[in-house]
KELODREN-126457 format. One line per 8 residues: number of its first residue (from 1); their letters; for each residue x, y, z of C-alpha. Coordinates in steps of 0.25 Angstrom, whole numbers, plus 5000, padded with zeros to 4 digits. Example, Ala and Ser with C-alpha at 12.3 -4.5 7.8 and 13.67 -1.06 7.14 Angstrom:
2
1> AS> 5049:4982:5031  5055:4996:5029
***
This chain:
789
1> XXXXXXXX> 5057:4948:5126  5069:4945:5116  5069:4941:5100  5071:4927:5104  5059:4925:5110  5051:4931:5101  5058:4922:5089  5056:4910:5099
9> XXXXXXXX> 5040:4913:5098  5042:4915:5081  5050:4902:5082  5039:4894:5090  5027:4900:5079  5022:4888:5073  5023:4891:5056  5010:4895:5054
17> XXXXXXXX> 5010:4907:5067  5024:4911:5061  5018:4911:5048  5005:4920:5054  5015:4930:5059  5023:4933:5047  5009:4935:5038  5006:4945:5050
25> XXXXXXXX> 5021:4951:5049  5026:4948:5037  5038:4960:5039  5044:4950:5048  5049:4940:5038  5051:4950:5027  5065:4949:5025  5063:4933:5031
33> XXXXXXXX> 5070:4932:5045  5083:4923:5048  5075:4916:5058  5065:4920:5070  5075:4928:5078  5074:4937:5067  5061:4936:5065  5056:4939:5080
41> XXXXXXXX> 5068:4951:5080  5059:4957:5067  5046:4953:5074  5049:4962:5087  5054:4974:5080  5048:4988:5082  5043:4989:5067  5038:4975:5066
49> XXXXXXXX> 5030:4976:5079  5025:4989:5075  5019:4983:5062  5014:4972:5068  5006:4979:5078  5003:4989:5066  4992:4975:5063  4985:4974:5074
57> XXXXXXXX> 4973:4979:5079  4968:4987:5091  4963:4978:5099  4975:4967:5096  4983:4979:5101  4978:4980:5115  4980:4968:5117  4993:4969:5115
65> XXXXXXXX> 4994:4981:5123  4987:4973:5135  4999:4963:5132  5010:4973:5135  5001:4979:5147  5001:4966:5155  5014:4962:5150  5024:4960:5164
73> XXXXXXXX> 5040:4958:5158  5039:4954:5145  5027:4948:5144  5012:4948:5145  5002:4936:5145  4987:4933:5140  4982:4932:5153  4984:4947:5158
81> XXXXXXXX> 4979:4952:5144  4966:4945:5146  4964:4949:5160  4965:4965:5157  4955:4963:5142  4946:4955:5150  4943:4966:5157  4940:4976:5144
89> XXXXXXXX> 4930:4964:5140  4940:4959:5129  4938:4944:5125  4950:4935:5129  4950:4928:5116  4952:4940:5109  4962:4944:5117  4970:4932:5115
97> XXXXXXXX> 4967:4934:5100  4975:4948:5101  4986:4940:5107  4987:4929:5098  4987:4940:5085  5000:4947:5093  5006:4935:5093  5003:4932:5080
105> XXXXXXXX> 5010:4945:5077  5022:4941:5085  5020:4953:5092  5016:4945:5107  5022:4931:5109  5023:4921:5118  5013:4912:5127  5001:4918:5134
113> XXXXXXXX> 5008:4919:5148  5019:4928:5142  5018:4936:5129  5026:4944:5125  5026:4956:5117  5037:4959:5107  5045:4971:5111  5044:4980:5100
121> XXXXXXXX> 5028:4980:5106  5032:4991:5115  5038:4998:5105  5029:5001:5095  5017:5002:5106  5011:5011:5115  5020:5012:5127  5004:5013:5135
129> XXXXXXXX> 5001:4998:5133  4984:4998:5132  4987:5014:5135  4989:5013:5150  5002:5022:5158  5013:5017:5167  5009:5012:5181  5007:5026:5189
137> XXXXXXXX> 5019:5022:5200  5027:5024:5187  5024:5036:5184  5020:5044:5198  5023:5038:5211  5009:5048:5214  5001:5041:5204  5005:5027:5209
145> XXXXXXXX> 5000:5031:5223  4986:5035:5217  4985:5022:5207  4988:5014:5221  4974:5021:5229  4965:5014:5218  4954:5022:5226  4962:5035:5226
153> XXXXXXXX> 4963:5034:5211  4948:5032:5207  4946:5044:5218  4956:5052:5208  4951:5047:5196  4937:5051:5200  4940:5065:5204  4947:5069:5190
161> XXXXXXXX> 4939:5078:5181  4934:5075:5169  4945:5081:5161  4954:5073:5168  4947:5060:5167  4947:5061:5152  4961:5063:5153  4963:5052:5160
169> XXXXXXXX> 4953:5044:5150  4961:5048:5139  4973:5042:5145  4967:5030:5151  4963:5027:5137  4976:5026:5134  4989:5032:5130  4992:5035:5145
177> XXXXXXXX> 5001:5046:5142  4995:5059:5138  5002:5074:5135  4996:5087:5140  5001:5099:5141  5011:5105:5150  5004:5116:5156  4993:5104:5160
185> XXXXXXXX> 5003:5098:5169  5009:5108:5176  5005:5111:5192  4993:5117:5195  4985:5115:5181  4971:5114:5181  4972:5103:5169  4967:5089:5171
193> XXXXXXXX> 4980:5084:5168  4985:5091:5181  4975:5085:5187  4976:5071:5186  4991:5073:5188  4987:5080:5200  4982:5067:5203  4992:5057:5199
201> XXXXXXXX> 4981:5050:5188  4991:5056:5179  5007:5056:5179  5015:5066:5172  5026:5059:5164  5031:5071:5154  5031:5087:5154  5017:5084:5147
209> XXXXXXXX> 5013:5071:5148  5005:5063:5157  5004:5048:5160  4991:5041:5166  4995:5030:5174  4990:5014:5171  4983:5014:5184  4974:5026:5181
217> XXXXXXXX> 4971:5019:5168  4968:5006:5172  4958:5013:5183  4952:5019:5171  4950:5009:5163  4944:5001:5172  4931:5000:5162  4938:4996:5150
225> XXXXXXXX> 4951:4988:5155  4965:4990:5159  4966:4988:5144  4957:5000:5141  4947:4999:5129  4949:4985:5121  4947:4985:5105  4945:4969:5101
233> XXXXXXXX> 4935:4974:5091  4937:4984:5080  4928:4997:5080  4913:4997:5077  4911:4999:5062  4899:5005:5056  4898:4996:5043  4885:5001:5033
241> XXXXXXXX> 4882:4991:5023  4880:4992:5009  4878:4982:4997  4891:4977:4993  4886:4978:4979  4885:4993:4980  4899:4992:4988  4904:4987:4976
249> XXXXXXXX> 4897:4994:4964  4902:5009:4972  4916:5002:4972  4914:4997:4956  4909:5012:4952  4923:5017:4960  4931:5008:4951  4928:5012:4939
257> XXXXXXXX> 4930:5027:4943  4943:5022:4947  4948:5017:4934  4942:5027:4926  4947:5038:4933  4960:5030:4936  4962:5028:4920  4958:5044:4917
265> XXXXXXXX> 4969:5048:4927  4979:5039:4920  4973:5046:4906  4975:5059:4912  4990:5055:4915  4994:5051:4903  4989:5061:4895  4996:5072:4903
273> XXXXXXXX> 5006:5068:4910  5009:5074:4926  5023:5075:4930  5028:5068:4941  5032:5078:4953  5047:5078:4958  5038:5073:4972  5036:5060:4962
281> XXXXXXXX> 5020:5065:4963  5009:5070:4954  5006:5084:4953  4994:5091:4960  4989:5097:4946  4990:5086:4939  4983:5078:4950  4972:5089:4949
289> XXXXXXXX> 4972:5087:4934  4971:5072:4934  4960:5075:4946  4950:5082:4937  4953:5074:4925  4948:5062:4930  4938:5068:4939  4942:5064:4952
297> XXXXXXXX> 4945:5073:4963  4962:5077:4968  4962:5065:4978  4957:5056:4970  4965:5059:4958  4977:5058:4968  4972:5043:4973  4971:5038:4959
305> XXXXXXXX> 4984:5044:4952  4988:5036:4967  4982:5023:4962  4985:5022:4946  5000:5027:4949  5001:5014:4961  4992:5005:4950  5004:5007:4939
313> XXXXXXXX> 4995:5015:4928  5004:5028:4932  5018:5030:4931  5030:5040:4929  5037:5043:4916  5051:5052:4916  5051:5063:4906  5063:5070:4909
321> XXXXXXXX> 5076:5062:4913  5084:5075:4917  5073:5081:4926  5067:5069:4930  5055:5073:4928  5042:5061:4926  5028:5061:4923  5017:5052:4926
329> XXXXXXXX> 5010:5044:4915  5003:5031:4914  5009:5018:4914  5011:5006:4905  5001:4999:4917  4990:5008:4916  4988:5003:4899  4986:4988:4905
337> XXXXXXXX> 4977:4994:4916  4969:5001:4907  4969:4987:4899  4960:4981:4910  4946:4981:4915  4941:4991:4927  4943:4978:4937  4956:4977:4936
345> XXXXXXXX> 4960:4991:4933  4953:4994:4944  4962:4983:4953  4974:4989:4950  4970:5001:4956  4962:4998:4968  4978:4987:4970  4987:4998:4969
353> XXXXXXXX> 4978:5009:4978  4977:4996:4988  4992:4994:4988  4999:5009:4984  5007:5014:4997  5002:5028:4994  4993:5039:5000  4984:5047:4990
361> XXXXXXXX> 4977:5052:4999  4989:5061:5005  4988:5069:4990  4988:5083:4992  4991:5081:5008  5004:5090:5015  5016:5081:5016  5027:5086:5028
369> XXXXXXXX> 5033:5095:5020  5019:5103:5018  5020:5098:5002  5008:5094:4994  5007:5078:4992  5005:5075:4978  5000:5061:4971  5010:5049:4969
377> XXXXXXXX> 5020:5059:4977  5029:5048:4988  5022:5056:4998  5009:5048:4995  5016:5035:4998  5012:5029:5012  5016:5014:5013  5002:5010:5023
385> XXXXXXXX> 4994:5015:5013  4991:5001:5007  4988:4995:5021  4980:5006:5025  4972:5005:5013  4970:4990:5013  4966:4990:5029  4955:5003:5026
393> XXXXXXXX> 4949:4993:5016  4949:4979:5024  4940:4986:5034  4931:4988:5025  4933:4975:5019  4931:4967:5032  4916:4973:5031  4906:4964:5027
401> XXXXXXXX> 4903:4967:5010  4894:4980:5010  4900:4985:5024  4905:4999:5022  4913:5008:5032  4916:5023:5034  4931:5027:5035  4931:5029:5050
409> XXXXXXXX> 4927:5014:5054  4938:5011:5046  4945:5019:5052  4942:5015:5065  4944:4999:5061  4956:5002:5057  4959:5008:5068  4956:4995:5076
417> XXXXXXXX> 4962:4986:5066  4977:4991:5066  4978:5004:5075  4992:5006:5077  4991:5007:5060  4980:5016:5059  4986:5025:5070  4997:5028:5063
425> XXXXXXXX> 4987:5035:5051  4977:5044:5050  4961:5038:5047  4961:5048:5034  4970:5038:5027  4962:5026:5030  4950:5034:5025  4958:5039:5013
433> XXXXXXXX> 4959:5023:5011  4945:5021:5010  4943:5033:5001  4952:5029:4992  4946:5013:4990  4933:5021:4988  4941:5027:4976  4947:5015:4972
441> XXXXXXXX> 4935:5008:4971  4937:4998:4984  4926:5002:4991  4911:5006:4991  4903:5016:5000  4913:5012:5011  4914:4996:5008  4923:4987:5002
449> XXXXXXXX> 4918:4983:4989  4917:4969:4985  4931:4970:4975  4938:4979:4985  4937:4967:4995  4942:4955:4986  4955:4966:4983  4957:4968:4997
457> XXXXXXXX> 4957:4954:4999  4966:4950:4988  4976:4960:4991  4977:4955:5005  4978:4941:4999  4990:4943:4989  4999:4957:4986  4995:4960:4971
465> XXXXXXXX> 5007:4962:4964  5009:4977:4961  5015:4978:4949  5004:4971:4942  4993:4972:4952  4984:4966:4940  4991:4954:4936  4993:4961:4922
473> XXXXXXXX> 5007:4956:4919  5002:4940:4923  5001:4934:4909  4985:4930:4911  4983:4945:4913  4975:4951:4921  4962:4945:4927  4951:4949:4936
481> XXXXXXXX> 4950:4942:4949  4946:4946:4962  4942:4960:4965  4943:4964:4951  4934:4952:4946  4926:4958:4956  4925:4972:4953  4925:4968:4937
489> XXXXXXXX> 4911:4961:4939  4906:4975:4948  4909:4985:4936  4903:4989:4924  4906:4978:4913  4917:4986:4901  4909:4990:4890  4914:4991:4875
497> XXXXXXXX> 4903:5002:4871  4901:5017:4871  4887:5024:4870  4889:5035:4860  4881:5048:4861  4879:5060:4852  4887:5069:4859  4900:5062:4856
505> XXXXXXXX> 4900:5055:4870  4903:5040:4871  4898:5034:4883  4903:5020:4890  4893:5014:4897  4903:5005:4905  4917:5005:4908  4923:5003:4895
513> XXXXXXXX> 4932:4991:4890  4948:4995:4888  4945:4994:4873  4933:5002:4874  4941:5012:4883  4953:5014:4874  4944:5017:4862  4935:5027:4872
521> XXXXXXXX> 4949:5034:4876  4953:5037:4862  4940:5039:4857  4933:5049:4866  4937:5057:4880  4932:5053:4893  4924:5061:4899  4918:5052:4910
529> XXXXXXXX> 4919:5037:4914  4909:5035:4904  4906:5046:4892  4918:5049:4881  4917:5060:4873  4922:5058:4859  4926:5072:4852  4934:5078:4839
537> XXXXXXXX> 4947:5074:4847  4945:5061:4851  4941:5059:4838  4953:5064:4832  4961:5056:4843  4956:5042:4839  4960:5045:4827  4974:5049:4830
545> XXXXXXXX> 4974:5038:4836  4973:5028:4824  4958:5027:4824  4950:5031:4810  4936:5036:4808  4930:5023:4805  4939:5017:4816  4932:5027:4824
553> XXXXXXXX> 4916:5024:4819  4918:5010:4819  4925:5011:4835  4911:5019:4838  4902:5011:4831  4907:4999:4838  4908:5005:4852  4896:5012:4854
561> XXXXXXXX> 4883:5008:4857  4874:5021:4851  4875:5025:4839  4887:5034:4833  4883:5048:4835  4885:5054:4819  4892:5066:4826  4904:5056:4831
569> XXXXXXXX> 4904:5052:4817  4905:5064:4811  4915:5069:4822  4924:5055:4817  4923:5058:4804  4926:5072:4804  4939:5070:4814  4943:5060:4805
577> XXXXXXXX> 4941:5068:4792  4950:5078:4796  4960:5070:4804  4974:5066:4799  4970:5079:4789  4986:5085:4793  4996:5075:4797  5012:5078:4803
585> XXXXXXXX> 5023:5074:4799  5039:5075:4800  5044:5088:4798  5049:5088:4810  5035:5087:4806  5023:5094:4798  5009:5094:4796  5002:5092:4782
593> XXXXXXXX> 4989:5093:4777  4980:5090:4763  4972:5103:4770  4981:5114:4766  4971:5124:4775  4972:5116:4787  4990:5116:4785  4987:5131:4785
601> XXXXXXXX> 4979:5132:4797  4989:5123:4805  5000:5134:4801  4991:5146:4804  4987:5139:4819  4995:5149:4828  4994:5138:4840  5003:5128:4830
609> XXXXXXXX> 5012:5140:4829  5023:5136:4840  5024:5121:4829  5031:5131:4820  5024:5125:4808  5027:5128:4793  5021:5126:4778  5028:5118:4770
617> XXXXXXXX> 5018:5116:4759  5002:5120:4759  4998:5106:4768  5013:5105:4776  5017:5111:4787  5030:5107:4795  5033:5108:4808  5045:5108:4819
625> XXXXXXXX> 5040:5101:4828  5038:5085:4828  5026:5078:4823  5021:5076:4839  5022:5089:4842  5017:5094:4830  5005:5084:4830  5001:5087:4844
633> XXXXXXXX> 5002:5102:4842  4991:5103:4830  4981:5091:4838  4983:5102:4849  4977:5112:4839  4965:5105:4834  4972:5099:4822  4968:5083:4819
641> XXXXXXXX> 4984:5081:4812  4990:5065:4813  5004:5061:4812  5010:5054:4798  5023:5047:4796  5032:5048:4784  5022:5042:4774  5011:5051:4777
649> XXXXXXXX> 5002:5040:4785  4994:5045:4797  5000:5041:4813  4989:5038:4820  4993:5033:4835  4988:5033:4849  4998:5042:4855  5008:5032:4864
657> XXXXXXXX> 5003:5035:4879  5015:5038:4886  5018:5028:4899  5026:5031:4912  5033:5020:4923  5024:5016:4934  5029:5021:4947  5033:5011:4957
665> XXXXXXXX> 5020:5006:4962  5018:5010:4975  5008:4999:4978  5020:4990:4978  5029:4998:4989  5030:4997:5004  5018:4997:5011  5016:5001:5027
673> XXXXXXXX> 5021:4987:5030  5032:4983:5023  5026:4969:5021  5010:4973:5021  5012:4969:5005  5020:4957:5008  5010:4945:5008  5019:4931:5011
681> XXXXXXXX> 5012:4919:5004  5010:4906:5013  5024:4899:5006  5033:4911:5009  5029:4913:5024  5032:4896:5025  5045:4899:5019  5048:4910:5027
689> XXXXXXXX> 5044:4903:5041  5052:4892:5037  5063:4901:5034  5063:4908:5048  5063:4894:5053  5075:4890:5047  5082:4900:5049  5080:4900:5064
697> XXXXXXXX> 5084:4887:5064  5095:4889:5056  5099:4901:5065  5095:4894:5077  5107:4883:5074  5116:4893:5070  5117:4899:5082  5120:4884:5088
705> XXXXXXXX> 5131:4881:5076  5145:4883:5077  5153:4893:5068  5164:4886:5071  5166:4870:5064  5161:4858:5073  5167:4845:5067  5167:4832:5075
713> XXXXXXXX> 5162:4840:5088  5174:4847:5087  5174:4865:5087  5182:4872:5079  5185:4863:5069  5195:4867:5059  5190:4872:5046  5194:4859:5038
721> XXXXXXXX> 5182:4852:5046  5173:4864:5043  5175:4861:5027  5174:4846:5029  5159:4849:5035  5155:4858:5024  5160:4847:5015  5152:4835:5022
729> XXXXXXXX> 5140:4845:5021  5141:4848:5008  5142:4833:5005  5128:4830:5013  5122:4842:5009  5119:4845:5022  5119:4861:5029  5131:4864:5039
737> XXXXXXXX> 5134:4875:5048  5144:4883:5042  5151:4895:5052  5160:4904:5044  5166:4920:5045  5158:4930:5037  5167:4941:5030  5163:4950:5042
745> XXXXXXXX> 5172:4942:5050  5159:4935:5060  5156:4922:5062  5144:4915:5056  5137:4903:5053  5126:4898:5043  5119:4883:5040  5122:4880:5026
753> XXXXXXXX> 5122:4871:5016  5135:4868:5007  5134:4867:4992  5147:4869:4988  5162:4871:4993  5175:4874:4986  5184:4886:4981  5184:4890:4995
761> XXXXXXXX> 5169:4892:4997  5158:4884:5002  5145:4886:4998  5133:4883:5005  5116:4886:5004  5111:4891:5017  5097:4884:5014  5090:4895:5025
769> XXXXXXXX> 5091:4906:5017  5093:4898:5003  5106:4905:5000  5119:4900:4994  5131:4905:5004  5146:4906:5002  5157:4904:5014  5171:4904:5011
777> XXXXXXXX> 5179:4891:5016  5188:4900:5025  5178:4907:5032  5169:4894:5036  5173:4893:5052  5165:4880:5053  5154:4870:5048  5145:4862:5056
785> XXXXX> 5134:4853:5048  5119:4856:5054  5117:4844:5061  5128:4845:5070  5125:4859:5073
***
């Protein structure tokens, strides 16, 4: 089989086969192709046949084994394929459908009397085709005299022992080839091996390998078929069923875990920044650390610090130029994701776990040099992560609503579904997969959930973009729709109230409104998903923040829906009282105070001793250091100071939170396939086929046009006739064959239009690729217009 065949089929597609192809292989158009020549020469090699195969099922794929089996020279035909599945009970129709999806791949051509397989087939393939050996003349002259006494090989097969008809099972069932030991083969053993080479059923074809002849195999699969076990169906799956309600409300109570502890983590973060490893990843103790402070166990933790840094809401900050040396922090992303409800907080996170090309799993695994593999190191990234993922799910979302599934019928689907894929892995990371969608919310007690179906489906439908996953910078904003609309009418409607209680406690009976969780942040300290506490300190940090007393009593009285227990307000009150009672200043700075005993026990206190503080005068004290620094060090201490400027008015602020650059988003890298993201609208791929056509014509007639000039049916005209053409074309606007010397010194020729020609130069659009083209005059060897070439 040559290329030109190949692009002789590709050519003769009508529009809307070659159209089917390029949405099943879309790497074979990315960059576009000059014309089908080059197509059919991308569609035949090694690594697109393997990736094409890489999509297809089991049972698609022994049809294509059957294809090279009966294939005689260079081709195969229908007709031989259907008589050997005929015998393993396999429906003709469904084998003609196998055939039909290869061709639809390109990886089979041709008419049904002579198909033809593309070469790079045998390649990428077992060299077994449906797992039977070499003919046994092939391979021992003594082995081809027993295969030809059908009677005397029955005889044979009949009088092995057990252990040597499992042997012989095994290789029946394919591969052919089989290693042993070398001790096994030697004269004299008492092995089975021996035996059955004793017996010619087996060949030796290396120091330790042994070969079973295709004759010997066909006799043993007389029951199943020359093609052995057949697999049109996928396996058996064991499917409970639940109500998709409750499917839904398991996957509703995961998300807004998610988000809570997802917003805790990032809180965490901020507040004390981990720096970034020389490996580029997050340090065990501090993974440990977050780990605890939400709540969640190592792995976890791992998987989301995974997620929020691939969602944009975690980013990198250098704080040391020389050194190199960066932390992570929060990003500028995570306030506007903060902004929104839990549905679409929650999309952002379940869209960038979907599409990350990472691996959390792998956290705290042995990479080959025997290290540790930390979170967010380049280690985790693995570019089949995303496709991996995505196909765990759409088995489950190919069940019926309420069908659930274990992890090992996935598996085993899977298996069925694209085998030379999931070969290539291990079933722990599919059923890390589906461990993880548990986590992120996409499934419930082993089932899709309702929203986890409508994202699947609208990822497979359009890429989201993955710098603004949620639409934010569009100038409507962001709005709900599809699986977040979804989930939005399955939790727990925002509430704008808090149920105070005597012990100081604050609980929200609801996931709370951004305002309501802003105040709540500032106000009181977290102690689960639904109980603040408010204490003397976060007291006194509202009112750092700007907030006063009756700020504070009205913000209660407004939010809560119990009464104000009178210990919170005494607790305000007295905070209040005593707060802004010393203020700093500019010294570098000093403190000062209307309480001339309070000045003498800040001076007294040995833990503010390193400030080097002095008395200037019975309520001032002055300091080296700078207000900051002196202001932290006395809140430290149990003091309640505020800042002043040079009038003496109180600065009362939110301190500035501190924000770090988002790391390349991983979601928007290479995935295992370099075009799996690519999805190629119905306009482009109409341009693009007409853009292969062209161009094959236009090659096509290149190869029959002179490069010399043609004028009058004369060759070789001389170079004054070449420029008359160009001149008449240019007149009629018409596109001329124009053969010229490149600066390398070779000969070519391109069908152009002129636009201009002067100074020299002629200057001409080639409408193919929509390009404006430059020839020097004295470098033009010819001209023919396109209709007489």
């Amino acid at each position: 089989m040559t290329t030109t065949s190949l692009a002789d089929f590709l050519r003769a597609l009508p529009d809307e086969e070659l159209t089917a192809l390029i949405r099943l292989r879309p790497d074979l158009v990315i960059p576009p192709p000059a014309d089908f020549s080059a197509l059919a020469h991308r569609a035949q090699s090694r690594v697109a046949v393997a990736r094409a195969l890489d999509a297809l099922d089991q049972f698609t794929l022994e049809i294509l084994d059957a294809l090279r089996y009966t294939r005689v020279g260079h081709s195969s035909s229908v007709e031989s394929v259907l008589a050997l599945t005929a015998q393993s009970g396999v429906e003709a129709a469904r084998v003609r459908a196998a055939i039909d999806r290869l061709r639809a791949y390109a990886v089979v051509f041709g008419p049904d009397a002579a198909v033809r397989i593309v070469g790079a087939v045998d390649e990428v393939c077992s060299p077994y085709p449906a797992g039977l050996g070499r003919p046994a003349e092939e391979l021992d002259p003594l082995a081809g005299a027993l295969v030809a006494d059908a009677a005397g090989l029955r005889r044979t097969l009949l009088a092995a022992s057990p252990a040597a008809r499992a042997v012989l099972d095994r290789l029946a069932a394919g591969p052919p080839v089989g290693t042993v030991a070398a001790a096994s083969l030697q004269p004299g053993s008492d092995s089975p091996v021996r035996w059955l080479v004793d017996r010619h059923l087996l060949a030796v074809v290396g120091r330790d390998a042994v070969e079973l002849p295709v004759e010997v195999s066909l006799v043993l699969r007389r029951e199943a078929g020359p093609l052995g076990q057949l697999h049109p169906d996928p396996p058996p799956m064991e499917t409970p069923r639940r109500d998709p309600a409750q499917l839904d409300r398991a996957g509703a109570g995961q998300v807004l875990e998610l988000v809570r502890n997802a917003e805790a983590l990032v809180e965490a973060i901020g507040q004390e920044p981990p720096g970034v490893l020389r490996s580029g990843g997050l340090g065990v103790r501090e993974l440990r650390r977050y780990a605890k402070t939400v709540g969640i166990d190592e792995q976890q933790a791992a998987l989301l610090v995974e997620i929020v840094t691939a969602a944009g809401l975690i980013g990198e900050e250098i704080v040391d130029n020389k050194r190199v040396e960066s932390v992570f922090l929060p990003t500028v992303a995570y306030d506007a994701w903060r902004a929104f409800g839990i549905a679409a907080r929650w999309h952002r996170l379940a869209v960038a776990w979907l599409t990350m090309t990472r691996a959390p799993a792998l956290v705290g695994q042995r990479d080959d040099r025997d290290r540790p593999i930390n979170a967010l190191a380049p280690e985790l990234s693995r570019p089949g992560a995303p496709a991996q993922r995505r196909a765990a799910l759409q088995v489950l979302a190919d069940l019926a609503p309420g069908e659930t599934a274990d992890p090992a019928a996935v598996v085993a689907t899977l298996s069925w579904r694209a085998p030379r894929r999931i070969s290539r892995g291990t079933s722990a990371g599919i059923e890390a997969s589906l461990a993880e969608a548990a986590f992120v919310g996409l499934t419930g007690f082993g089932g899709v959930t309702g929203f986890g179906r409508l994202l699947l489906a609208e990822l497979a439908a359009e890429a989201p973009d993955p710098e603004d996953p949620l639409g934010i910078g569009s100038p409507e904003g962001y709005a709900l729709s599809g699986s977040a609309a979804l989930l939005d009418t399955l939790l727990p409607a925002p509430v704008d109230h808090v149920l105070l209680q005597a012990d100081l406690s604050a609980i929200v009976p609801g996931p709370p409104e951004p305002t309501l969780a802003g105040e709540l942040e500032l106000l009181g300290q977290q102690e689960s998903a639904s109980v603040y506490r408010i204490t003397a300190e976060t007291v006194r940090r509202s009112l750092d923040a700007g907030y006063s007393a009756a700020d504070l009593h009205a913000l209660l009285a407004r939010r809560s829906r119990t009464p104000v227990p009178q210990t919170l307000t005494y607790l305000i009150d007295d905070i209040a009282r005593r707060h802004g009672g010393m203020r700093i200043g500019s010294a570098n700075s000093y403190v000062r105070s209307d309480d001339e005993s309070l000045i003498a026990e800040v001076l007294a206190d040995r833990r503010l001793q390193q400030l080097g503080l002095r008395r200037l005068a019975p309520t001032v004290l002055a300091c080296r250091h700078t207000p900051n620094r002196l202001l932290e060090a006395l809140r430290e201490a149990g003091y309640p100071p505020v800042q002043e400027d040079s009038t003496g008015a109180a600065v009362l602020a939110r301190p500035k939170a501190r924000r770090g650059a988002p790391r390349p988003t991983w979601a928007a890298r290479g995935v295992e396939d370099p075009t799996a993201a690519v999805r190629l609208s119905a306009p482009r791929l109409a341009g693009v086929v007409d853009q292969i056509r062209r161009g094959d014509a236009a090659a096509r007639a290149a190869r029959r046009a002179p490069v010399t000039v043609r004028a009058n049916g004369a060759s070789g005209a001389s170079h004054t006739e070449a420029l008359e053409v160009l001149q008449q074309a240019l007149r009629d606007k018409t596109r001329v064959w124009v053969g010229y010397v490149d600066a390398h010194g070779a000969t070519a020729s391109r069908l152009v239009r002129p636009v201009s020609m002067g100074s020299g130069y002629l200057r001409a659009e080639d409408e193919r690729t929509e390009m404006l083209h430059t020839f020097a005059l004295h470098r033009i060897t010819g001209a023919v217009p396109e209709s007489e070439a």
